[in-house]
Structures are given as structure tokens and as C-alpha cells.
KOLPATOR-142654 format. One line per 3 residues: number of its first residue (from 0); their letters; for each residue x, y, z of C-alpha. Coordinates in steps of 0.001 Angstrom, whole numbers. Each point is the difference from the previous one (the first is absolute). Layout:
BEGIN
NUM) a) X:Y:Z | ...
END
This chain:
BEGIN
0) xxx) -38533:-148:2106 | 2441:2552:-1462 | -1367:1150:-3115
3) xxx) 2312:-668:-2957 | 793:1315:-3286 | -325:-1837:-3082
6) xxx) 2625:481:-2667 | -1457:1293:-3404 | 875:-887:-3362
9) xxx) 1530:-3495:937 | -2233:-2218:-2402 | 2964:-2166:-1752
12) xxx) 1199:-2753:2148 | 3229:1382:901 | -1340:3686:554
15) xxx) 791:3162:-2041 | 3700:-252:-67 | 751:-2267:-3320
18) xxx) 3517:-611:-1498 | -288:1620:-3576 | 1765:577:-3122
21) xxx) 2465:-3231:-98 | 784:-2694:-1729 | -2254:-2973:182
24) xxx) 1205:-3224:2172 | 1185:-2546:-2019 | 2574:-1640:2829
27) xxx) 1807:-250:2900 | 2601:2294:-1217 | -2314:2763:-939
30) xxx) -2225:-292:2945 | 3026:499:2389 | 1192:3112:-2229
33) xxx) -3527:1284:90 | 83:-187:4072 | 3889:1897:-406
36) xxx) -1701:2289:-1829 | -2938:1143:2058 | 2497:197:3329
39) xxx) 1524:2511:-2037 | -2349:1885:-1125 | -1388:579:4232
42) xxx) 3398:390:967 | 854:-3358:1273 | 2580:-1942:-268
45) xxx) 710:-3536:1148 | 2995:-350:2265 | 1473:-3025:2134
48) xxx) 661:751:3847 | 3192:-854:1669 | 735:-553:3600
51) xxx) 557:3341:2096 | 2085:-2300:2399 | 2817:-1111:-2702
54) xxx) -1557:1427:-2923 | -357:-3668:-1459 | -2833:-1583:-2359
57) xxx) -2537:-1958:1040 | -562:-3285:-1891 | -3077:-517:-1460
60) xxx) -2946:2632:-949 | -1591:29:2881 | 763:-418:4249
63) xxx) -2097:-1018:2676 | -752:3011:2456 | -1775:-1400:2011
66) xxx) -293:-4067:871 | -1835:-2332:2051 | 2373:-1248:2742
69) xxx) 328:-3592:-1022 | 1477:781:-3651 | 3652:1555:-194
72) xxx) 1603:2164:-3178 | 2944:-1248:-1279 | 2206:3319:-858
75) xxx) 2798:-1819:-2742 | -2803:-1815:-1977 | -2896:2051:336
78) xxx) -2134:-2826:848 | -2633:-371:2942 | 88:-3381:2256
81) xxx) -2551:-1706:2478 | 1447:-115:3293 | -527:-3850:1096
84) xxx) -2426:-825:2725 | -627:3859:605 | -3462:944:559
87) xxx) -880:3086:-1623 | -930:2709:2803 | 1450:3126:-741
90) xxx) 1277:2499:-2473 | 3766:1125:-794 | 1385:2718:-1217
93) xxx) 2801:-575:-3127 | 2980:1777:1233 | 1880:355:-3690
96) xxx) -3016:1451:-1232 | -809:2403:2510 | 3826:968:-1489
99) xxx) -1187:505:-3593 | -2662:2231:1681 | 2367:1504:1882
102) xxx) 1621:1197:-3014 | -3072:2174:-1842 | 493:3202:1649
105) xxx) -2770:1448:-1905 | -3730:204:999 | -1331:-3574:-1114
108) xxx) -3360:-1471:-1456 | -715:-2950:419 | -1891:-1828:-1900
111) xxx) -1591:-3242:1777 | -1699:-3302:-1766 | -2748:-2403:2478
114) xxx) -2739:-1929:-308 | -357:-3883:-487 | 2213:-3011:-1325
117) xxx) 841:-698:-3353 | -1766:3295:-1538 | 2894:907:-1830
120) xxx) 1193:2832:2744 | 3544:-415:-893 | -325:397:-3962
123) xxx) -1515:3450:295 | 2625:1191:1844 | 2487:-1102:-2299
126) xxx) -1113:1522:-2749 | -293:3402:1501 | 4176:-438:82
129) xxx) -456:-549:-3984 | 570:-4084:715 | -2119:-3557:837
132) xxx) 2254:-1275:2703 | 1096:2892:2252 | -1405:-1932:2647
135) xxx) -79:-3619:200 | -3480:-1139:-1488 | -2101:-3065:1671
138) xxx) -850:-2998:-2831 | -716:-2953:2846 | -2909:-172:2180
141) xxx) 2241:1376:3144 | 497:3667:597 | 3132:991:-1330
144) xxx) 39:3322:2168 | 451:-1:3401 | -205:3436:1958
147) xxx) 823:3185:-1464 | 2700:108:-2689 | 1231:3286:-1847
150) xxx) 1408:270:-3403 | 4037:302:73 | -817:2605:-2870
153) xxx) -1944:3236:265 | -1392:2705:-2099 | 1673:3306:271
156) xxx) -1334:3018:-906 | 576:3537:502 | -1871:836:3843
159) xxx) -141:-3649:1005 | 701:-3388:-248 | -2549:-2651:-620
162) xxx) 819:-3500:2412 | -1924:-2790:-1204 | -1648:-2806:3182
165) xxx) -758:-3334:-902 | -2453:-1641:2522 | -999:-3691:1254
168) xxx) -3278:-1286:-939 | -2691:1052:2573 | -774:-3590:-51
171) xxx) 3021:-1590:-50 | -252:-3441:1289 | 2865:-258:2406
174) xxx) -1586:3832:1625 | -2605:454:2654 | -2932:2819:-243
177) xxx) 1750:1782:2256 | 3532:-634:-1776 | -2010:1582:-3308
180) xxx) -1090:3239:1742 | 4033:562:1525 | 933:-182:-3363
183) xxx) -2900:2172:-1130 | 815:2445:2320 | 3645:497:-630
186) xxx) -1161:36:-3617 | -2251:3109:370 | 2294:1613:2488
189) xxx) 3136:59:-2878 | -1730:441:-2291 | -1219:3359:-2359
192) xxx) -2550:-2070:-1766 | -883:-3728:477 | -1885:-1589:-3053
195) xxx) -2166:-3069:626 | 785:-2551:-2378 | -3169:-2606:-687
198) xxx) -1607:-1843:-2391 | -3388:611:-2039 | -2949:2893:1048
201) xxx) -242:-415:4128 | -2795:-282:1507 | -1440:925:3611
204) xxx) 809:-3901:530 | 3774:397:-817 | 265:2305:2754
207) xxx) -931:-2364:2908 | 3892:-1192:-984 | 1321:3209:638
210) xxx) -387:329:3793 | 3485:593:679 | -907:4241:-1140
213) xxx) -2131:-101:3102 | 2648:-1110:2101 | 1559:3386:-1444
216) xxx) -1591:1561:3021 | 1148:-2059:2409 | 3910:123:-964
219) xxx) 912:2994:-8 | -942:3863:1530 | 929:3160:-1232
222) xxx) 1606:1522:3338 | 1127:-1472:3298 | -2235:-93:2788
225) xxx) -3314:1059:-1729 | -2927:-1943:-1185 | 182:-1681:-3075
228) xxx) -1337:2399:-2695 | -885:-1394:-2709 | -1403:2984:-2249
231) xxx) 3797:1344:-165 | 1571:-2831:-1260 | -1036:1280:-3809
234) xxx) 2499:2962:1126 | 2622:-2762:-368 | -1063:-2690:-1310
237) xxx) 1279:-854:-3790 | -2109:447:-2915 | -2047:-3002:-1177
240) xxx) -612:-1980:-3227 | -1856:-2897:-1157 | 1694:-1770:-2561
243) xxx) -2340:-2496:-1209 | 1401:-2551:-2641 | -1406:-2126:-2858
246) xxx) -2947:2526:-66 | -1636:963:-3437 | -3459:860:938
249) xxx) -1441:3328:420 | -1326:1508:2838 | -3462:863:326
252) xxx) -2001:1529:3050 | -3036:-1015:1561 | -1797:1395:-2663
255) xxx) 1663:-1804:-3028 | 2282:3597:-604 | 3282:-536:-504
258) xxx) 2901:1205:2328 | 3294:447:559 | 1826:-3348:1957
261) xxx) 727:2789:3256 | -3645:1178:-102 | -1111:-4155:29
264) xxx) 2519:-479:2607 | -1004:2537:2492 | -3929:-331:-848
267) xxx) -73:-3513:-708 | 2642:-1688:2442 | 1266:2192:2880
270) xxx) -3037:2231:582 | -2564:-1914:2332 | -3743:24:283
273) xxx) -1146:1909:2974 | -3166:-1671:959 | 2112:-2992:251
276) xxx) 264:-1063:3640 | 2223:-1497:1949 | 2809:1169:-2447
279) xxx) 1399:-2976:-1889 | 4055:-507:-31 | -197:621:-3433
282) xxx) -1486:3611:546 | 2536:311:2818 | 2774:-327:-2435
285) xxx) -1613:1899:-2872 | -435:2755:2490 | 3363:-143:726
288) xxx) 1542:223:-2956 | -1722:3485:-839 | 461:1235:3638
291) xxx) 4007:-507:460 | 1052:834:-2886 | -15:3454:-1787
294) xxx) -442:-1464:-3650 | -1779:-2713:-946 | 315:-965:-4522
297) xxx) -574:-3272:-1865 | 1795:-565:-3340 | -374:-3232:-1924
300) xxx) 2206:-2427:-1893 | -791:-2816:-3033 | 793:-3470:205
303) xxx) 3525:-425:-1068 | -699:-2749:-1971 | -2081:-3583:-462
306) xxx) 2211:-1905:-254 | 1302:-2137:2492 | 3630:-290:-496
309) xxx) 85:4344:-503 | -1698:-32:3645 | 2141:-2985:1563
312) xxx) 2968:2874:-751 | -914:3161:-1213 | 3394:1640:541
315) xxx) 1222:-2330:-2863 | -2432:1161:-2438 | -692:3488:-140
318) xxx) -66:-389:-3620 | -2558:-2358:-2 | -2291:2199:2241
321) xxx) -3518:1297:-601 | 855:3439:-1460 | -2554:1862:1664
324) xxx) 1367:-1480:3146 | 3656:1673:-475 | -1916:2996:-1289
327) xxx) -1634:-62:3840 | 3070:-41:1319 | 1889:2888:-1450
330) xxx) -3397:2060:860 | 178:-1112:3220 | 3660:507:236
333) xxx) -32:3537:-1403 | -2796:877:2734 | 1827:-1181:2613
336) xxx) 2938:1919:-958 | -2088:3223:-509 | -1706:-759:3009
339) xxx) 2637:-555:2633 | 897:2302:2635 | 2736:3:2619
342) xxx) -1023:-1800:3395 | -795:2645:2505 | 1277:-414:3668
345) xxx) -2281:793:3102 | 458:3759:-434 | -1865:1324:-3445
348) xxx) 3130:2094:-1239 | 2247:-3089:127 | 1035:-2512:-2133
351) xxx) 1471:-3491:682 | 3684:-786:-1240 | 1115:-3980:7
354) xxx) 2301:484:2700 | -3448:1229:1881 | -1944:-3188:-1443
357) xxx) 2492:-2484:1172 | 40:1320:3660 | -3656:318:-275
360) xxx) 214:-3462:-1368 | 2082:-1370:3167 | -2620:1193:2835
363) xxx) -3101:-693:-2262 | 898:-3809:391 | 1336:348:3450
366) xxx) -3790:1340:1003 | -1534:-2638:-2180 | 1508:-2921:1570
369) xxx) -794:1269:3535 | -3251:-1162:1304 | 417:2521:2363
372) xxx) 509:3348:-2538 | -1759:1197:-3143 | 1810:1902:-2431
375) xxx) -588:3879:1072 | 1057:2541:-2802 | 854:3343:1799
378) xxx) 1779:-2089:2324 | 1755:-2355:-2896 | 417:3558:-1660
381) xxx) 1711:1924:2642 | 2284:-3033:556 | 1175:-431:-3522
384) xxx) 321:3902:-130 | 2518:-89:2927 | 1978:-3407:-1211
387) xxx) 324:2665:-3377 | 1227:2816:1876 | 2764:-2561:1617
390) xxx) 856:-1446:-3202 | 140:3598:-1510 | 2401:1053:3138
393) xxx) 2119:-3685:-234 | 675:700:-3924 | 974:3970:568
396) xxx) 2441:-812:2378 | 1540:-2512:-2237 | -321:2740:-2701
399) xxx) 1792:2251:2352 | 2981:-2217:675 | 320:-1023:-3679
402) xxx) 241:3367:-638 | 2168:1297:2521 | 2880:-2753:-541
405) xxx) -128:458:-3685 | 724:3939:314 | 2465:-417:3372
408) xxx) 2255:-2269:-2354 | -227:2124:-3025 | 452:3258:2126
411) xxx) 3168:-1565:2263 | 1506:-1995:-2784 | -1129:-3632:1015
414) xxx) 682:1548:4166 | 3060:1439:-631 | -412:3583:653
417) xxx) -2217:911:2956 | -2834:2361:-208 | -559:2871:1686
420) xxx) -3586:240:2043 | -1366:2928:-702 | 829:4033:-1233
423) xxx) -966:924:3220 | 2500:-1997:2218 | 2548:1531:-2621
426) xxx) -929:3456:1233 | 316:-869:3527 | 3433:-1931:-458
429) xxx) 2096:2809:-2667 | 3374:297:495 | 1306:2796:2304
432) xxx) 3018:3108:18 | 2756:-1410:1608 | 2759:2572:711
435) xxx) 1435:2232:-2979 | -1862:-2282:-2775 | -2893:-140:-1402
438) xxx) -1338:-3709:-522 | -2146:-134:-3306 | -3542:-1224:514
441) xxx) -585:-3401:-1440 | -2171:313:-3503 | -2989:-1934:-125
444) xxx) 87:-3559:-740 | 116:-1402:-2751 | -1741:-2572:1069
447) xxx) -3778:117:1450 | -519:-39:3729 | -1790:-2789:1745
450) xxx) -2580:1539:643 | -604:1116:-3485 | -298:-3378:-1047
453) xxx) -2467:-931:2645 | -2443:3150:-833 | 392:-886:-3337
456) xxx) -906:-3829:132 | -2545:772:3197 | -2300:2379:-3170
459) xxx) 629:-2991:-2085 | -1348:-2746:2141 | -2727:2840:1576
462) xxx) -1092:483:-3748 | -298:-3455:-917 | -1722:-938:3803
465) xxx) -2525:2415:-824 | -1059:-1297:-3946 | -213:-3685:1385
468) xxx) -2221:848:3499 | -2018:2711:-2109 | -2382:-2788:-1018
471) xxx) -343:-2401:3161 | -3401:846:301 | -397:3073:2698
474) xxx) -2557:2324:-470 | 107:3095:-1121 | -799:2150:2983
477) xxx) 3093:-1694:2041 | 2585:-739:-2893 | 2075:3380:829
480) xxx) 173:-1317:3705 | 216:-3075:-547 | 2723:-263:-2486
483) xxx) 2001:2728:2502 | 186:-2846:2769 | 936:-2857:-2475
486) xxx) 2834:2032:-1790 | 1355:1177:4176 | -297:-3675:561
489) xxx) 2228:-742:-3193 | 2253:2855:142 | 829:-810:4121
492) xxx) 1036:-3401:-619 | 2760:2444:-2684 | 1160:2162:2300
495) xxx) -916:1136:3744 | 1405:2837:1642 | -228:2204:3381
498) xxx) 1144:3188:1038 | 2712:-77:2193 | 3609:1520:574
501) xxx) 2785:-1976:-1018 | 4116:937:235 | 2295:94:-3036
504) xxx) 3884:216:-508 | 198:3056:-2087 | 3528:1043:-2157
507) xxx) 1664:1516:2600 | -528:-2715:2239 | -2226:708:2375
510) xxx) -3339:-1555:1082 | -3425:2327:-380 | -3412:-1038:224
513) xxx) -2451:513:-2792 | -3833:327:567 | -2081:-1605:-2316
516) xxx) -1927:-3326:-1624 | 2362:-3393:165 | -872:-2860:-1619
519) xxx) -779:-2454:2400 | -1776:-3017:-2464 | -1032:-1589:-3104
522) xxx) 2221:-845:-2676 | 1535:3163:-118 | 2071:-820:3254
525) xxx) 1232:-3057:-1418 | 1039:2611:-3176 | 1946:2293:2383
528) xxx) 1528:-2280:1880 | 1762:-2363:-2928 | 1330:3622:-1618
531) xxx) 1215:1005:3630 | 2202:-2944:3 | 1183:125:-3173
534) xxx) 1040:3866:485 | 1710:-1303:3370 | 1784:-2483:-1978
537) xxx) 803:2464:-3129 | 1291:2819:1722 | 2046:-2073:2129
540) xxx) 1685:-1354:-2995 | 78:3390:-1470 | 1911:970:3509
543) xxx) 2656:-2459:-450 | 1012:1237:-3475 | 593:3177:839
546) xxx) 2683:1440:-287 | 1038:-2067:-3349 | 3350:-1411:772
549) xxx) 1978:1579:-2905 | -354:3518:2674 | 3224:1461:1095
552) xxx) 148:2007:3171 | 448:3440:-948 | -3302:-503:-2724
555) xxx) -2013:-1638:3259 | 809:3123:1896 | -755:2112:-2604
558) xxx) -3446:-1672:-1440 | -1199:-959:3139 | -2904:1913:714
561) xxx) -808:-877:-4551 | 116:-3901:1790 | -2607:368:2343
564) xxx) -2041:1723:-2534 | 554:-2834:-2344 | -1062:-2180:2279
567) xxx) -3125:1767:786 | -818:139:-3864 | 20:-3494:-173
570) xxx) -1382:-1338:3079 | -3515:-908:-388 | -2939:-374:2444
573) xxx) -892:314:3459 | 2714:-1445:1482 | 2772:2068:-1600
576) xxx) 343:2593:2850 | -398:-2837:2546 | 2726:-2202:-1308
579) xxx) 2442:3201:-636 | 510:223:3452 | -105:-3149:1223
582) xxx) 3528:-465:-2855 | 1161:3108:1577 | -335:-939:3503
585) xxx) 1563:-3638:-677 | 3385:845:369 | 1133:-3080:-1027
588) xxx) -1503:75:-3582 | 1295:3800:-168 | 3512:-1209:605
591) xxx) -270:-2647:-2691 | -1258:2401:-2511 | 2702:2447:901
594) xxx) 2926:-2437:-300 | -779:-410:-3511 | 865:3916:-854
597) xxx) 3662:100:-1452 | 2126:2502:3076 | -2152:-1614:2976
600) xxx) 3261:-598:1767 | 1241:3376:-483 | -3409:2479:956
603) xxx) -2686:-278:2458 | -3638:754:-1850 | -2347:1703:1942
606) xx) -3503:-969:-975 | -2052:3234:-354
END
């Protein structure tokens, strides 16, 4: 057995960390500011998620994540229905919260509730959100809880966000054994730290209930294709705590010394004798508890009260609770809170975001319900890493064209005024000497280039592609690589190009060829070609105008050559060269234009 480390100094029975220095509870009212208070102080605060889909609210507190197939979430009122005459074989994932997940792009903990019916699971969860009802609490005999459900509000501090799971009684009565160890596992797989929620001191005895932590080993393996190995799973596993409830008595060893409730826990409970032989399943369990997972703490909580109508509906009267029972709480709350950590991902530098747990969440049940497949986590890992590096590539492109329509329209005024592609097909296409004259070289434009605006929105997107895959999870030896490929595989879907030679109308006319990269792809192309029609279109108009119709003859003659320049001033984009002689050739649209200078009937006009 792995030899573990007992935590020192943790004699009080909610360890070490005590709320201090505030006012004494006296009701509901100051209870709830006390909780406000404390998320403050670490750095929390309490937010409600909306949907990353339409950025609506959820009703309710709380959503079901996950659900046995023969109950159905009802989206508009919040509320959870049994499906009649299903028989319940089979998990489901809940698609609008998967889109609450969806929207925490942060590293996540999460912070995960099991253990039997009608312990009070749901109560201590609520109250780490600084409220009694944040999830709904059970007051009949029948489980009110029925696969996993996750608070609709979260605690958000300043490196992560803290999710909070909800879990179905491990023995619910409507659930199998092997229904309770699915659950279990997709439980400890979410989760950063599961707490075990039970009643009074255990015993070896209340272990023989808890066989579904053996069947840890059986449902799921750490990589695909290889031997289950069970002395890695504490690599990954969550961190574990006892909560045991309506406990007031102090611990004491074999020898009558006291101890702290972890020390009893591990010495007492999980540890098992080893002259005993054959093992017994509650040594099996016990054994697996300290073997799977990397931390293994007890804390302890006081009846909440004796009387009978306080139990039947504790979330009614906090007031009315045993003191030293809300006093329990806020210890334990504050530990948690100092104690939680973002969940890591298969690799040790990385860190899990919710859009990661929701994918995760997706194939975790997919595996679960397969008799044929146990969940694998590189596998599940590299998967959910590559559905990221999609999404990532899906949401920069969108970026992308967001971006580039916004600046085309305020750069061509609403596609009015083409834009030229780039400074360097300027170079190549200047104006040329014709005959005595001089034509002036066009200033730069005003305006930016095409291009410009792509290279400047491409290091936008790039920028922000690189931030949101920096934390999917790679390691550090291949990040530099890795994130190379990802960001070619985002930036190709932009823009793709190849060298070639392509021909061009330059200002005099004639065609060259130019050698050089063309843009062949991406959404680029679709760029160049919507501002190659529109200079088509402009210039043509542009064409027609000129000369103005108020010209005379003898000032035609004269200002000829100062037309053509005027024309090439105000001509914009590629096609301007194109389109010049294509008027020039069409001798029917020549004669038009000439027929509206004043003395056509008297000269001939030579076009130079």
C-alpha cells in the first residue's frame, strides 16, 4: 500500500482553517452576509452562467448534466419529468448545460457532492453559494436527485472558476449497482475533489455498501490499449473527503489517544488488517479509496438540529439551526475555498477550461453507456483537445470575417469606393510617359489597401488564436510545435496562396505577366473577388461620366490628356486599367460620350 501522509495540526472538526473575527449569527440575513463576506475575502465571487449558445438564463439554480435516460429536462420551466413506461438503462448528456459549460472559458474546478440518499448532499452545496436552496433539497422519502446536476451559479475567482456537481444517491432506489458506479465514475472523472457525504462515525461495516469504488477499476483505464493500471489513477483522480454528519464525538485510536477525524479515517476505516485473509469487500474498498486517489481527509459536521420539523426542512430554518452546526459549515466552506485547485487535464502543465469539461463530459457518457468501451483518458483527452482546436479554428474564422466586413465598409464607404489590393500591384501598374507629357504618378491612397486590412485582422485573430489554444493542455516540450500546426491550420482556412505567374492589363494597355504568390483560397478570395467587382462596376461608371457634359470642344482638345489623368486619379482597384480599355475599345460607348461635347459636329477628336 502507498504510504500516505497525515495532515498535522488538524485537531478541530473542520481543520485549521476557521472563519474569524465576525459578527456572531443571529439569522438568516447575517449568515448569508457572513458567506458574501468570506467569498470576498478569497477572491470569489458568486456569478450566474448564461447560455454560450444564445447567451440566455437558465431557470432555476441548478441543471441536470447528466440524466438517466428515462427522465427528460424541461428547458422553459426548469423542471425534470419521468418518461412513462421507460425503463431506465442508460445515461444522457443535458445539451443546454453542456452550453453553460461551454461558456467558462477559464480553467474550471469542480467541485463534486456523492454518497447516499437523504444525507443532506444538496444543502451543503448550497450554502457554499452563500444560500439553502441552490439546489433543490429532498424532504420525502424518494430521492429528489437524479444523475448529476450542476449549479446554474458558480464561484469566480481570480485563476479559476469553481463549478459545483450535485449527485444521485448511490442507493437510489429506482438505480442498479452498476447504475451507482456509472454515476460514480463520471463523478470522479469531472470532478477536482469529490466529498462523501454520510451520516454518523463509519465503520469497516459501512463500507461493504460502498462497492461501487471497486468497480472504479473496472470502468475506466488511463490510456488506450494498455492494461488497466490502477496505481496511476491517483495521478488523476480527484481529491477525496469524508464528510461525516451529525457527528459530535471525538476520535480516539486504538489506544484511547485522541486523533484527528482524517487520521481515524485512514487508520480506523480505509486501512485494512493484513493478516486478514481472503480480503473482505470491505478492505477491497477501503484499499481503494487510499490507492486511487492522491488525497484522502475527513472533516466533520454537528447535527443541525433535534428537532423534527428543523430536519423535515432545514433550508427553511437556518435560524433555528444548531449554531455550532452553521459554525461547521463556514469552516468547512472556507477550507474548501482555500483548498481548491483548478482540475488538471491528462498532461501535468494543463488545466481544464468548461468548454474542455463539457466535451469531456459528452464522450465520458458515450463510453459509459457502451458495454463494449470504458472511459480511456489520454484517448478522451486527445479527443477533446482536437474538438478545442476546431472550435478555436471555427470561432477565428468567424472573428476574421466579422472583422474584415466591418473595416471593408468603413474603408469603401458602405462598398462604394473600391480598394486597391496591395502597394505592390500599385508599383507594377503606375502610370506611364505618353508622348510630350508627363503623366503625374498617382499619390498613395487614402484609403488602406486590401491587403492591409487582411494582415492587420490575420495578427488580430493569430493573437487571440494563440491566448485561447495556449492552455488546451499540450505539454511543454511540444507546445512551440504544436501550436505552429494549429495556427497553419487556422490561418489556411484565411488565406491560401501559390506561386505562379499571372497576366495583368497595365496603364498603357498592354498585358504582362507578373511572377509571384496569388491567392488561390480561404476567405481572402471571397475578399478579392467582391472588391474586383465592385471596381469593375465603379470605374465603369466613372468611364461614362467622363468628359462632364458642360465640355466644349476646343477645352476637350485642349485638357485632354488632364482627362485621362483625372480619370486615373479616381479610378480605384484592380480593374481600373482593365476596364479603361475595354471603354476605349467599345466604340460605341466612345461615340456616345463624344456626342455629348458641345462642337462634335464641327471637329473630329482624336483619342490620344
Amino acid at each position: 500500500m502507498r504510504k500516505r501522509n497525515l495532515p498535522q495540526g488538524d485537531d478541530s472538526p473542520a481543520g485549521p482553517y476557521c472563519v474569524t473575527n465576525r459578527p456572531s449569527m443571529r439569522d438568516k440575513e447575517t449568515l448569508l452576509a457572513d458567506v458574501s463576506w468570506l467569498h470576498s475575502k478569497l477572491g470569489f465571487k458568486v456569478e450566474k452562467l448564461t447560455s454560450k449558445a444564445d447567451e440566455t438564463t437558465i431557470q432555476g439554480s441548478s441543471i441536470p448534466l447528466i440524466l438517466p435516460n428515462d427522465m427528460k429536462y424541461n428547458a422553459s420551466t426548469g423542471a425534470v419529468q419521468k418518461i412513462q413506461d421507460a425503463q431506465r438503462t442508460s445515461l444522457q448528456i443535458v445539451q443546454e448545460a453542456l452550453a453553460l459549460l461551454e461558456g467558462i472559458e477559464e480553467p474550471v474546478s469542480v467541485l463534486a457532492i456523492c454518497g447516499p440518499c437523504r444525507t443532506g448532499k444538496s444543502y451543503i452545496l448550497s450554502r457554499l453559494l452563500g444560500t439553502s436552496d441552490a439546489f433543490e433539497l429532498g424532504h420525502f422519502a424518494d430521492p429528489q436527485t437524479f444523475g448529476i446536476w450542476m449549479g446554474t451559479k458558480v464561484l469566480r475567482g481570480k485563476d479559476f472558476t469553481i463549478v459545483l456537481l450535485d449527485t444521485e444517491g448511490i442507493d437510489a432506489p429506482a438505480a442498479s449497482a452498476v447504475q451507482d458506479a456509472s454515476i460514480l465514475v463520471l463523478t470522479i472523472l469531472l470532478s477536482s475533489r469529490v466529498i462523501y457525504n454520510s451520516l454518523n462515525v463509519p465503520c469497516k461495516g459501512d463500507l461493504e455498501k460502498m462497492q461501487c469504488f471497486i468497480q472504479l477499476a473496472k470502468g475506466l483505464t488511463v490510456k488506450k490499449g494498455e492494461k488497466i493500471q490502477t496505481s496511476l489513477f491517483h495521478e488523476f483522480f480527484p481529491d477525496f473527503l469524508w464528510l461525516l454528519r451529525d457527528a459530535s464525538l471525538k476520535f480516539r485510536d486504538k489506544n484511547g489517544k485522541n486523533i484527528t477525524p482524517t487520521k481515524y479515517l485512514i487508520t480506523e476505516v480505509l486501512e485494512s488488517d493484513p493478516d486478514n485473509f481472503p480480503e473482505s469487500t470491505s478492505d477491497a474498498v477501503g484499499r481503494a479509496i487510499l490507492k486511487f486517489f492522491p488525497s484522502v481527509e475527513c472533516k466533520t459536521l454537528e447535527r443541525p438540529s433535534e428537532k423534527k420539523e428543523v430536519m423535515n426542512n432545514i433550508a427553511q430554518h437556518t435560524e433555528k439551526l444548531n449554531p455550532e452546526f452553521n459554525q461547521g459549515v463556514e469552516n468547512l466552506t472556507e477550507w474548501l475555498l482555500q483548498k481548491s485547485r483548478a482540475k488538471k487535464g491528462f498532461d501535468k502543465v494543463s488545466t481544464i477550461s468548461g468548454l474542455a469539461l463539457s466535451i469531456m463530459a459528452k464522450q465520458y457518457v458515450e463510453a459509459v453507456n457502451d458495454p463494449n468501451s470504458i472511459p480511456t483518458l489520454d484517448n478522451t483527452w486527445k479527443n477533446t483537445i482536437e474538438v478545442m482546436r476546431v472550435r478555436a479554428i471555427e470561432e477565428a474564422v468567424k472573428a476574421y470575417k466579422h472583422q474584415m466586413h466591418a473595416k471593408i465598409a468603413a474603408a469603401t464607404n458602405n462598398g462604394k469606393v473600391p480598394l486597391e489590393e496591395s502597394e505592390e500591384t500599385e508599383q507594377h501598374l503606375k502610370p506611364v510617359t505618353r508622348g510630350r507629357r508627363k503623366q503625374n504618378t498617382r499619390s498613395p491612397p487614402s484609403q488602406p489597401t486590401l491587403m492591409d486590412l487582411h494582415k492587420k485582422v490575420l495578427n488580430d485573430v493569430t493573437d487571440i488564436f494563440l491566448e485561447k489554444i495556449g492552455h488546451f493542455g499540450i505539454s511543454s516540450g511540444d507546445q512551440y510545435r504544436e501550436n505552429t500546426f494549429v495556427v497553419e491550420q487556422m490561418q489556411k482556412r484565411l488565406v491560401q496562396r501559390e506561386e505562379r505567374s499571372v497576366d495583368y492589363v497595365a496603364a498603357d494597355g498592354t498585358t504582362r505577366k507578373q511572377e509571384g504568390f496569388v491567392v488561390t483560397g480561404g476567405e481572402l478570395l471571397q475578399y478579392i473577388q467582391q472588391n474586383r467587382e465592385l471596381s469593375k462596376s465603379f470605374c465603369q461608371d466613372l468611364f461614362e461620366q467622363l468628359p462632364p457634359a458642360n465640355y466644349d470642344m476646343k477645352k476637350l482638345t485642349r485638357d485632354l490628356t488632364d482627362a485621362r489623368q483625372q480619370y486615373e486619379k479616381q479610378a480605384r482597384g484592380p480593374e481600373k486599367w482593365v476596364v479603361l480599355q475595354e471603354m476605349i475599345k467599345d466604340s460605341g460607348k466612345l461615340k456616345d460620350s463624344l456626342k455629348k461635347v458641345k462642337g462634335y459636329q464641327t471637329e473630329v477628336i482624336y483619342m490620344d
